[in-house]
C-alpha positions in Angstrom: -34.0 -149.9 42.9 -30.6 -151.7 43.4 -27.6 -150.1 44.9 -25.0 -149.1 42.2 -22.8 -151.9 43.8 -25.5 -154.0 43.2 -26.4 -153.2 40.2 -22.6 -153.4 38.5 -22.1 -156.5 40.1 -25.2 -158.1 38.2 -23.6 -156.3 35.0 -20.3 -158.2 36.2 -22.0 -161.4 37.2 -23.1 -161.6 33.6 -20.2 -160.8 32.2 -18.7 -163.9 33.8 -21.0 -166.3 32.7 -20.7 -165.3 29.1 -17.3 -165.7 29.2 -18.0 -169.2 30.5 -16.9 -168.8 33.7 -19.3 -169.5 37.2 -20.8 -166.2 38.5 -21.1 -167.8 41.9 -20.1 -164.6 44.2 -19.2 -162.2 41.8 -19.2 -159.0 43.8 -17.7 -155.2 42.7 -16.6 -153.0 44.7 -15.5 -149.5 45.5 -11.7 -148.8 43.7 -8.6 -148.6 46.5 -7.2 -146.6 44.0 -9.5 -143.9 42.7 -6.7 -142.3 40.5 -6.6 -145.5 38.2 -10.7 -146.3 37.9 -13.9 -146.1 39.8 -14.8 -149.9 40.7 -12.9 -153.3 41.2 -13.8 -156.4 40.8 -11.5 -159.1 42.1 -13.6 -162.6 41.7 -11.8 -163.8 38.8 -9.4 -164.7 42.0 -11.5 -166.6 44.0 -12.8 -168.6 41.1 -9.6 -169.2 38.9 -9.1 -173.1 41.0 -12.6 -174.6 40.1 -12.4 -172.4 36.6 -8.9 -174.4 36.0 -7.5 -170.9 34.3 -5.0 -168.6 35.8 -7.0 -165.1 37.1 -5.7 -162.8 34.7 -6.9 -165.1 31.9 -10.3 -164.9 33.3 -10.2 -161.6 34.3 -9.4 -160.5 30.1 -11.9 -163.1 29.0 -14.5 -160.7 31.2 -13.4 -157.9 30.5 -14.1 -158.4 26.8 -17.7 -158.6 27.8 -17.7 -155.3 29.8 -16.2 -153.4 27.3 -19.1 -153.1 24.5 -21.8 -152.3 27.9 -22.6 -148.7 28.0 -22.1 -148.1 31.8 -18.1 -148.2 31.3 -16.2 -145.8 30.1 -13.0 -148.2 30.3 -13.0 -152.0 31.5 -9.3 -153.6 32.1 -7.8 -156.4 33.3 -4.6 -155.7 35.7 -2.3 -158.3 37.4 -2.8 -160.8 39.3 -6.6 -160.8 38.1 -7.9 -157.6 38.7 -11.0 -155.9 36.8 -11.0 -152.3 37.0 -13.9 -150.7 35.7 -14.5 -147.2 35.1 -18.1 -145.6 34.9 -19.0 -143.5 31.3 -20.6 -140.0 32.0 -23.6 -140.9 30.3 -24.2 -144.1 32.3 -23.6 -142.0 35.5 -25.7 -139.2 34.5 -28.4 -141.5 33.9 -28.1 -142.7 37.4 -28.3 -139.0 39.0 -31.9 -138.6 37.0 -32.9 -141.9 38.2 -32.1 -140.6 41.8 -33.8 -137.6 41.4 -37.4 -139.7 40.9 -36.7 -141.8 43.1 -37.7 -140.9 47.2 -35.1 -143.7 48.3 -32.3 -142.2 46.5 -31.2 -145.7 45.0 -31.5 -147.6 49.0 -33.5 -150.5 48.3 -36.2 -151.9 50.8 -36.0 -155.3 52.3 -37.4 -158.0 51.6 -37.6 -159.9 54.5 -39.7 -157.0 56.9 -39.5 -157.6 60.8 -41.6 -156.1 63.0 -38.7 -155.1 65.7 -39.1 -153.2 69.0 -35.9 -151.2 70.1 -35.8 -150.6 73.7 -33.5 -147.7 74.3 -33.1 -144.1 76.3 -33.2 -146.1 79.9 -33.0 -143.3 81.8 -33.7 -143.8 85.6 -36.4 -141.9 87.4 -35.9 -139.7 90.7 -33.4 -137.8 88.7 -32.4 -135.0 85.5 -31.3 -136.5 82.4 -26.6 -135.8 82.5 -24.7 -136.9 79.4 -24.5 -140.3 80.8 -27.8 -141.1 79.3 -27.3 -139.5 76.2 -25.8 -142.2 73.8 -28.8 -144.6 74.4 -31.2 -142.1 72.7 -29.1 -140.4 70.1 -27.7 -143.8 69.1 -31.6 -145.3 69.5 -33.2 -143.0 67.4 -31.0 -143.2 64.7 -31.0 -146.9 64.5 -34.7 -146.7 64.7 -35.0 -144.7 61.6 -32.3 -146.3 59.7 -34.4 -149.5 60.1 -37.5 -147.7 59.4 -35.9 -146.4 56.6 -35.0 -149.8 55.2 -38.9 -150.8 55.7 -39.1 -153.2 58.8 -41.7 -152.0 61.2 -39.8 -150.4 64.3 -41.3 -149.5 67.8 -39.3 -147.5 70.0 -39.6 -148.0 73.9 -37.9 -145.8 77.2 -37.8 -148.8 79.1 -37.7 -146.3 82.0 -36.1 -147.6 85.4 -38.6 -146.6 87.9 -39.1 -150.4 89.9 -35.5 -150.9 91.1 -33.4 -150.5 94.2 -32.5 -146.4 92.8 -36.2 -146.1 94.0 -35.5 -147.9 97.6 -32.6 -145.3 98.0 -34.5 -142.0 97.4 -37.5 -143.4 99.4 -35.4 -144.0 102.6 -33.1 -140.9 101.6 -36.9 -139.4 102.0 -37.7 -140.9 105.3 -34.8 -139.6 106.8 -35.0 -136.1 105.8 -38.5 -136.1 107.3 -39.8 -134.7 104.1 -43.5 -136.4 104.2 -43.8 -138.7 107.8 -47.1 -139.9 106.5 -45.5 -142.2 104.0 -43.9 -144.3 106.9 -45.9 -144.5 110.2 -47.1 -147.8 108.5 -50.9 -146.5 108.4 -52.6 -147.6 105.1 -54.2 -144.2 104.5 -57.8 -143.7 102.3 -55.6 -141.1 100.5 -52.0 -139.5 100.4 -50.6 -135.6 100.0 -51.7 -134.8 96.1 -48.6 -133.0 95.8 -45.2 -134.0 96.0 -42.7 -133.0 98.8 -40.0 -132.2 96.4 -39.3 -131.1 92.4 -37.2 -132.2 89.7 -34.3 -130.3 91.7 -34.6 -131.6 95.1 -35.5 -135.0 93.6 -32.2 -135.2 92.2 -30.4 -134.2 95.1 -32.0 -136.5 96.8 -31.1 -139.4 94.6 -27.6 -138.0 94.6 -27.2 -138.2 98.2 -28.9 -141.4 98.5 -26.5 -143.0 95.9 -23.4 -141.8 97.2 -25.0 -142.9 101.2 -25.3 -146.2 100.1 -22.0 -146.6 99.2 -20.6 -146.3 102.1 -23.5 -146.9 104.9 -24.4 -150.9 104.9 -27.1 -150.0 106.9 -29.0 -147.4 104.3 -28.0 -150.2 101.9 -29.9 -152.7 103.5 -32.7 -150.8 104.2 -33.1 -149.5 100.8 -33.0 -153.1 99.4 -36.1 -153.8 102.2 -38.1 -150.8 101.2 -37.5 -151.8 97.0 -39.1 -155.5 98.1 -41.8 -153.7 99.6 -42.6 -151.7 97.3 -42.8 -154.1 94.7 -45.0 -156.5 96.9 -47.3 -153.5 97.1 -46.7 -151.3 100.0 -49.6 -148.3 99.8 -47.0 -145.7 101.3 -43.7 -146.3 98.9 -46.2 -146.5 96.1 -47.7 -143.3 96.6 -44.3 -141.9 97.1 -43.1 -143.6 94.0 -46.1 -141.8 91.6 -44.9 -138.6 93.2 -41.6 -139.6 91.8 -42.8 -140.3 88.9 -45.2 -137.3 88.1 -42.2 -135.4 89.0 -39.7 -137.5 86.7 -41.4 -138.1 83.7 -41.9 -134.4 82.5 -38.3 -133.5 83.2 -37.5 -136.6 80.8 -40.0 -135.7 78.1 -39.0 -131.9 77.9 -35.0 -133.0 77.6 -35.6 -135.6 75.1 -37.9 -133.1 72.9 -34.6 -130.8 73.2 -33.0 -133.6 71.4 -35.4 -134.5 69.1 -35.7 -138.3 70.4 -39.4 -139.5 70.2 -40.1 -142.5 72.0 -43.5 -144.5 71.2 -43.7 -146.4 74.3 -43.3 -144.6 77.8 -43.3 -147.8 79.7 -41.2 -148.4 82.7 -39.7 -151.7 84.9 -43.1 -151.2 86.8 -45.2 -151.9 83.9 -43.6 -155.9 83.8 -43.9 -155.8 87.3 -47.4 -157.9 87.4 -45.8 -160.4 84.7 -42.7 -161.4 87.3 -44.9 -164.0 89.2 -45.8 -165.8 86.0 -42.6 -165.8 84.6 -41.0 -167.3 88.0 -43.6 -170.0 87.8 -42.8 -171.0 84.0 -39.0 -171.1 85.2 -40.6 -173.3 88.0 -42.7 -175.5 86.5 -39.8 -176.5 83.6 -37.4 -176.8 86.6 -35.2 -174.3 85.8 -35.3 -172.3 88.7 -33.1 -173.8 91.5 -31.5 -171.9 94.5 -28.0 -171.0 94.8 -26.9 -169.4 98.1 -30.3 -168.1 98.9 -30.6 -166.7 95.5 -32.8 -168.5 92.8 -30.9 -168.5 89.6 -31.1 -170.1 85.9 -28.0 -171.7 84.8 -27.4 -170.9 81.1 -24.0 -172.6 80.5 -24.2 -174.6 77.6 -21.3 -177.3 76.8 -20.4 -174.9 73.5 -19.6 -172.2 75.7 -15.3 -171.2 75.7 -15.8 -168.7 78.3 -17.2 -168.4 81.7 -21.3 -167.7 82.0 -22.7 -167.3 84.9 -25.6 -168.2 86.3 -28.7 -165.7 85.8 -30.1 -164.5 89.0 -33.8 -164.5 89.2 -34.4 -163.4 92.5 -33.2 -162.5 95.8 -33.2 -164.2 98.8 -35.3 -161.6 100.0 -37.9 -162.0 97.5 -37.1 -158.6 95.9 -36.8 -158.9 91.9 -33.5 -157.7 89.8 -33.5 -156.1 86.7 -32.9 -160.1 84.7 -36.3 -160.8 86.2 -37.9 -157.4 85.3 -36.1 -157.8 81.4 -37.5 -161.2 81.4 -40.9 -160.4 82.0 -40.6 -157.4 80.2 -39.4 -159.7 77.2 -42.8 -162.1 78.2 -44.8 -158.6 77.6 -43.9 -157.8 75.1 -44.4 -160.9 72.9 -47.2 -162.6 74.1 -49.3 -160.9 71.2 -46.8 -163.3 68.8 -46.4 -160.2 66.1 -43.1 -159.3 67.9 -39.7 -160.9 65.6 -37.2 -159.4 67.8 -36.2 -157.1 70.3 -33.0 -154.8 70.1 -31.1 -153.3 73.0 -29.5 -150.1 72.7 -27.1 -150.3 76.3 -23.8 -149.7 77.3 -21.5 -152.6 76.1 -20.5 -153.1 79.9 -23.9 -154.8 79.7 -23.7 -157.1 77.2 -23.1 -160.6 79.5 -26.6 -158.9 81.5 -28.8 -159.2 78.0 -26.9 -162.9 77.1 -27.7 -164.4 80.2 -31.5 -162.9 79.5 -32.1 -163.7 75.9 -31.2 -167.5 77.1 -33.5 -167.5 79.6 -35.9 -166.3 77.6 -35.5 -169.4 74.5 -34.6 -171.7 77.6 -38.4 -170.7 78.9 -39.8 -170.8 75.7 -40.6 -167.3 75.7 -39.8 -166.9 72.3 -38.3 -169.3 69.7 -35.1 -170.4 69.0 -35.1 -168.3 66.2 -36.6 -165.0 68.3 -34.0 -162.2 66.7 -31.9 -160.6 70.0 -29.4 -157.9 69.2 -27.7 -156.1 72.1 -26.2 -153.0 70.5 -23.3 -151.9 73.1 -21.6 -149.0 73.3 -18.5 -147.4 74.7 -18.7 -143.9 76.8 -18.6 -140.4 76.4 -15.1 -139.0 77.7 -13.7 -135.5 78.5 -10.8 -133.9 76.4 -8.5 -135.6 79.4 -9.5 -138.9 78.6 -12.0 -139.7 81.8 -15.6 -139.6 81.4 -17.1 -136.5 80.7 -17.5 -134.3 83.7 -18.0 -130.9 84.8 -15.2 -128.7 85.6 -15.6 -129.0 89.3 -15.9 -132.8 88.7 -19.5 -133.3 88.6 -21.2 -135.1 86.0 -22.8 -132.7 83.9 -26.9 -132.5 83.4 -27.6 -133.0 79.9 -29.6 -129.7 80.2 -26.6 -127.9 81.1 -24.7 -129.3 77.7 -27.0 -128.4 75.3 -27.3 -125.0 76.9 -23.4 -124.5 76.8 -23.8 -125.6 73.1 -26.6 -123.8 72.1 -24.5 -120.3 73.6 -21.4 -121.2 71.5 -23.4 -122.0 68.5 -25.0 -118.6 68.8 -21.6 -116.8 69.3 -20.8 -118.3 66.2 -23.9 -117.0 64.3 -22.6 -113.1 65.4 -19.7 -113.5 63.0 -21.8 -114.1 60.0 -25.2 -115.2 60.2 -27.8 -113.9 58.2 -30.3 -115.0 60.7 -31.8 -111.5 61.8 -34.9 -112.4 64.2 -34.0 -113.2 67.6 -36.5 -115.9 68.3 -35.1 -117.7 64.5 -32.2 -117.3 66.0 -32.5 -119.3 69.1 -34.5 -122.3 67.2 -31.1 -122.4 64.3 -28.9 -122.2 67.1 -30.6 -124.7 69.1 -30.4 -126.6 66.0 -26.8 -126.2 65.5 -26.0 -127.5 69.0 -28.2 -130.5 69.3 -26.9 -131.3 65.7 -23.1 -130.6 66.8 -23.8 -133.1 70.0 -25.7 -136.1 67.9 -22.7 -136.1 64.9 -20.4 -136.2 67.7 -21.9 -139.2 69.5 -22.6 -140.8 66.4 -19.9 -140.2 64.4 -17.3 -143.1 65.7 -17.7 -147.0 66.0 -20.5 -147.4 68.8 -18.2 -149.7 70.6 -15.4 -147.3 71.0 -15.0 -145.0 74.1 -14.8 -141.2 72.1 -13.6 -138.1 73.4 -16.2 -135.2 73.4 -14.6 -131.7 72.5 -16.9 -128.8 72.7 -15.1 -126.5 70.5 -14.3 -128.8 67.9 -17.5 -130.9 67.7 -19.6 -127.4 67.3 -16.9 -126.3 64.8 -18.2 -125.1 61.2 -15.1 -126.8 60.2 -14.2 -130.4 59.6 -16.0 -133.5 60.2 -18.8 -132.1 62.8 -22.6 -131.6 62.0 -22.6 -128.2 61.7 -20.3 -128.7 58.7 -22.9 -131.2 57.2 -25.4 -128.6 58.1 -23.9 -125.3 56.5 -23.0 -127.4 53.3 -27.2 -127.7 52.7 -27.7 -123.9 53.8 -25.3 -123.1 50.7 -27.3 -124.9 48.1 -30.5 -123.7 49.5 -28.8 -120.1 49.2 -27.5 -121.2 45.4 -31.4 -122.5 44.6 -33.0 -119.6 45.9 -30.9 -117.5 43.5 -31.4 -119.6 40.6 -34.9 -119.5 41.4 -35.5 -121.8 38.2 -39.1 -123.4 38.8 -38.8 -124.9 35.0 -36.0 -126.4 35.6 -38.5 -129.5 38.0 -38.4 -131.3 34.5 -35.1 -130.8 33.1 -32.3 -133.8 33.2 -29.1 -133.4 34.6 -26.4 -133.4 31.8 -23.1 -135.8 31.8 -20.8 -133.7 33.9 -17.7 -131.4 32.4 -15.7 -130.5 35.2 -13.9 -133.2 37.4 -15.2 -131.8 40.9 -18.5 -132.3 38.9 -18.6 -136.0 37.9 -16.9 -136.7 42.2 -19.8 -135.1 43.2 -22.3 -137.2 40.9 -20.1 -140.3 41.8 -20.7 -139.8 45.8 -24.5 -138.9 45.3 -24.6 -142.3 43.3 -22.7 -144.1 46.7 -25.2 -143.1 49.0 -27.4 -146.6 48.7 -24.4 -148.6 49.0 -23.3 -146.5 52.3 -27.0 -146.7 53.3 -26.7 -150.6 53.4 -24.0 -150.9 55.5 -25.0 -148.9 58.0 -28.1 -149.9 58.6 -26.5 -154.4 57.9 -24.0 -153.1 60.5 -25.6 -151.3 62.6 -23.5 -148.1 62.5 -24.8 -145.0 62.1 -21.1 -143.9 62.0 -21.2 -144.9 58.4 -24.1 -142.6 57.4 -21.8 -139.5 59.4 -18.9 -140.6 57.3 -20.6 -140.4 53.8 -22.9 -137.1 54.8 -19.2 -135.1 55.5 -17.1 -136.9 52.2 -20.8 -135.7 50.6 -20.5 -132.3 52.1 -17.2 -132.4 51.4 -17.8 -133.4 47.3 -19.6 -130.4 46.9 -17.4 -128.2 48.9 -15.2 -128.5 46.1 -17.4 -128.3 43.1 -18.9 -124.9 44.6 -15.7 -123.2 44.8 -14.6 -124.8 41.1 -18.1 -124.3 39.4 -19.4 -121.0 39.7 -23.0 -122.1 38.6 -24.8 -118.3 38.5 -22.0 -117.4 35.8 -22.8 -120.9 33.7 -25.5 -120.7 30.4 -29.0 -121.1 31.0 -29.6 -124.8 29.7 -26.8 -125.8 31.9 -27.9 -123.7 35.5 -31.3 -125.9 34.4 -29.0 -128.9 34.5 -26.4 -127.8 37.5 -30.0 -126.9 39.6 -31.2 -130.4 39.6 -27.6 -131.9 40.7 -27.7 -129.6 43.3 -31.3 -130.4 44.5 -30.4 -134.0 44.1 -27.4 -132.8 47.0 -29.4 -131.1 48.9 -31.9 -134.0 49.5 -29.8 -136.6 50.6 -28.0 -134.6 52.8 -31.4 -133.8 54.5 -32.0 -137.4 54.3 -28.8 -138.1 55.6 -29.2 -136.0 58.8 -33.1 -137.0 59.1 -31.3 -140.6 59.7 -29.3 -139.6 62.2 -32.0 -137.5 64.4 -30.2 -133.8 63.4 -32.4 -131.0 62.0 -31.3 -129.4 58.5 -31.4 -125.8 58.1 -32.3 -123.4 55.6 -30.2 -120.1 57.1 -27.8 -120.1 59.4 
């Protein structure tokens, strides 16, 4: 099934051509100026030069076309060479009983399917999940269900860091609080303590301490940097330190993510490329690509098309201890050396964008992957505090992810005493639960990835304006309005051509939603699909408090049931693509 953009510019298209004029990028689109028609199509523009006709001459010469074909209600020509086009209520009520048979809702699958893994989350062992790391999932999942959506094939991997220096600092921070000797009197033991000397608490204390140490104690520093190459060469101590870590790690990671409803299919960490490192290094060898630079060995990527400076990629330090371009490289080798992979997207902070070029280069300089491997590094900008700064506690910490969704989940539930009809306490808990993850995940998601966004408590976990719960109540009122029709006949009726104005803007958004759907997922934004759900919300807003459908005739609450279902359902498809639960009370 074809957008209704799509589909009105093929009607358009044709229209051109029988007026004997070239249909070569005849495109419609939405109407600036809703209060004169619905659609615009301004091609007669673009082609009046190899035409040899003034625009306005074409555009009336098309127009005449359009005018006899059913879908338009009006089709006129406006200066300089303008077509406006206006949809007929029977054309656009025969698109809202398309829709309703159709499980895409009018988004159209590709044609070209990729089989794509999207490496997101990132979170760092040793330590508790804090908003820091919550873009990466909430913006990962979504994308991985948008392209899901649009039929490629989609893995979705942690990518945890658990192999870097972060692991040399809480080792030696361990060492020196004498929390387990055994790990360092440089005895290769038979068998180490089976439990570890710390939890998920102390573990991120630890880390904490050992972070802010090494910024200030070159000493640590070093010495953390020695332990990480140690490690990674296979020291039996660190590494049964580091599964300690990691036993303690993973389960704090699984049981926040579950909170926010991000599923990962791969739980693979840096430590799983780890064995791949000395075969990549060899391939950069053997091709000559590897050369030293100041006791580092690097891969220079600089190409003569380049306008801006690119550094070297640094492979390895003098040391011998890897870096996270090595452990991404061989993590890249990994991952394609089945040859089913077609590309590999990055869901990272946009400060790391010039990390994932120098990468993907090495990796088609190595012959990895081909020239034509698809790399996308999706970057975006941070989380910041009503003052501007990144988000932070009040006393200036940064603030566990835990804590936030607790601090949501209260206010959502203080919101519920005002009028829920939610009785059961436990129902309670999962709706607000709901409520707050769904409040946090519209916020994150709702502005351009790029952009740095301020996070507002109050206002994102408002019932009003453009937040989730908004999104979410608007589907709790036409479950309410369905249960009271209660019409089970009514699966099979059509929906009618509409009679009230709020009625035919709410057909006219429904009948958007594949055209919104396709630029979200072409762009990459999931901000798009939060834009559309609250103008959708907001659509029907307005025809519920202008149509009072329980007082309307029988044959028409048949009709009126099916536009609303029609709602309801991509409004839960809406939020399914953006990783928020819909709700049936709240």
């Amino acid at each position: 099934m074809m957008t209704v953009l799509q589909e009105l510019s093929m009607i358009t298209a044709q229209a051109f051509e029988e007026a004997g004029v070239s249909s070569r990028g005849v495109e419609v689109t939405y109407s600036r100026r809703p209060d004169l028609c619905d659609f615009q199509c301004s091609s007669a523009m673009k082609l009046a030069k190899e035409s040899n006709e003034k625009p306005i001459v074409i555009a009336r010469k098309v127009v005449e076309k359009l005018e006899t074909n059913m879908a338009f209600k009006t089709a006129s020509a406006q200066m300089p060479g303008f077509v406006n086009l206006t949809l007929s209520d029977q054309w656009l009520a025969q698109k809202m009983n398309q829709l309703t048979s159709d499980k895409r809702f009018g988004c159209p699958l590709t044609q070209s399917q990729q089989k794509l893994l999207v490496d997101y989350g990132g979170a760092n062992v040793a330590k508790s999940l804090h908003v820091g790391h919550l873009r990466s999932a909430v913006i990962g999942e979504s994308l991985i269900r948008m392209l899901r959506f649009k039929g490629h094939h989609v893995t979705g991997d942690i990518h945890m860091g658990d192999w870097g220096l972060q692991i040399g600092y809480v080792i030696e921070m361990v060492r020196d609080e004498g929390l387990e000797p055994k790990y360092f009197d440089g005895i290769e033991y038979e068998s180490y303590p089976m439990d570890a000397p710390f939890d998920i608490t102390k573990l991120t204390e630890l880390y904490t301490c050992a972070n802010a140490k090494s910024k200030v104690d070159e000493a640590f520093r070093a010495r953390a940097a020695q332990t990480t190459a140690d490690l990674q060469k296979g020291n039996k101590g660190y590494l049964a330190l580091w599964k300690h870590i990691l036993d303690v790690s993973i389960p704090d990671l699984k049981k926040n993510y579950s909170l926010l409803q991000v599923n990962f299919d791969l739980w693979l960490g840096e430590s799983d490329s780890d064995p791949a490192i000395p075969t990549v290094l060899d391939m950069l060898k053997q091709q000559e690509l590897l050369v030293e630079s100041e006791g580092a060995m690097v891969v220079h990527v600089k190409t003569e098309a380049d306008t801006k400076p690119m550094p070297p990629c640094i492979m390895q330090k003098s040391n011998g201890a890897s870096l996270y371009a090595t452990t991404d490289l061989a993590t890249i080798y990994e991952r394609v050396k089945d040859k089913s992979l077609d590309g590999i997207v990055y869901v990272v902070d946009k400060r790391q964008d010039l990390h994932f070029e120098l990468v993907m280069r090495v990796a088609k300089m190595a012959g990895i992957v081909e020239d034509d491997f698809y790399f996308k590094s999706i970057g975006f900008g941070t989380m910041n505090g009503t003052d501007g700064k990144p988000f932070k506690t009040r006393d200036g910490g940064v603030m566990q992810l835990g804590d936030l969704i607790e601090i949501l989940i209260e206010g959502a539930a203080k919101k519920m005493d005002d009028y829920s009809h939610v009785t059961s306490e436990v129902e309670k808990k999962k709706v607000a639960l709901a409520i707050g993850v769904g409040a946090l995940k519209f916020a994150d998601l709702s502005s351009l990835l790029t952009r740095d966004y301020v996070f507002d408590i109050d206002q994102f976990a408002s019932f009003e304006g453009k937040t989730g719960p908004y999104v979410q109540y608007a589907g709790v009122r036409i479950a309410s309005i369905l249960e009271k029709l209660d019409l089970s006949s009514s699966q099979t009726h059509s929906i009618e051509m509409p009679k009230t104005k709020s009625e035919r803007e709410l057909m006219m958004k429904l009948a958007a939603f594949g055209s919104w759907f396709e630029i979200a997922v072409g762009s990459y934004q999931p901000s798009k699909i939060c834009d559309y759900a609250f103008e959708l919300s907001q659509a029907f807003n307005v025809f519920y408090h202008e149509v009072h459908v329980m007082s309307e005739p029988f044959e028409r609450k048949q009709s009126l049931s099916q536009l609303l279902k029609l709602t309801k359902d991509i409004l839960e498809k809406c939020l399914w693509l953006l990783g928020i639960e819909s709700l049936e009370k709240m």
